[in-house]
C-alpha positions, 0 to 999 in steps of 0.5 A, spaced: 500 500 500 502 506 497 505 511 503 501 518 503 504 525 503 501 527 510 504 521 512 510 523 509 510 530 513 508 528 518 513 523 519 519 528 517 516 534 522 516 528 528 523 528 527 525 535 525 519 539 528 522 546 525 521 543 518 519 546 512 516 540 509 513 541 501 511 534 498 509 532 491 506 526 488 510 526 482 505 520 478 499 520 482 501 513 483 502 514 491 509 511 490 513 516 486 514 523 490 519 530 491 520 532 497 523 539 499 525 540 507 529 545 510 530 546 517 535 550 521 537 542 524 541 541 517 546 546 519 553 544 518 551 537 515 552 536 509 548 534 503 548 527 504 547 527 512 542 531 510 539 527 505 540 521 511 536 525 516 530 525 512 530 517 511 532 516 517 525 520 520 522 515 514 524 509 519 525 504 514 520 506 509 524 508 502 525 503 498 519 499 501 512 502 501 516 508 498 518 507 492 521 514 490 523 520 493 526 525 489 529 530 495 531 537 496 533 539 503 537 545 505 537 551 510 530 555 511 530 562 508 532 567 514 
């Protein structure tokens, strides 16, 4: 069963609660999405350890019920 993109969200937000999140359903399949996240928690990471928070906020879920996540993370606009 696909995942939803609140259940995304919400996921990401639990796990870095200062997050802007923005997440698009790329085919409307529920299984291929993008996802934007900047937090202030990415300072100092680099992109890949970024990138490793947001899986890591996914607990398991890429590769499996997530099938795709196009990622962009970054800091928050000041």
């Amino acid at each position: 069963m696909p995942m939803d993109a609140r259940e995304i969200e919400a996921m990401i937000r639990q796990a870095l609660p200062d997050a802007q999140v923005e997440i698009k359903d790329l085919a409307g399949d529920g299984d291929h999405y993008a996802a934007t996240v900047l937090s202030a928690a990415f300072k100092g990471k680099t992109r890949v350890a970024q990138h490793q928070m947001v899986y890591g906020a996914l607990q398991g879920r890429m590769g499996g019920v997530l099938h795709a996540l196009a990622l962009t993370t970054g800091l928050p606009q000041d």
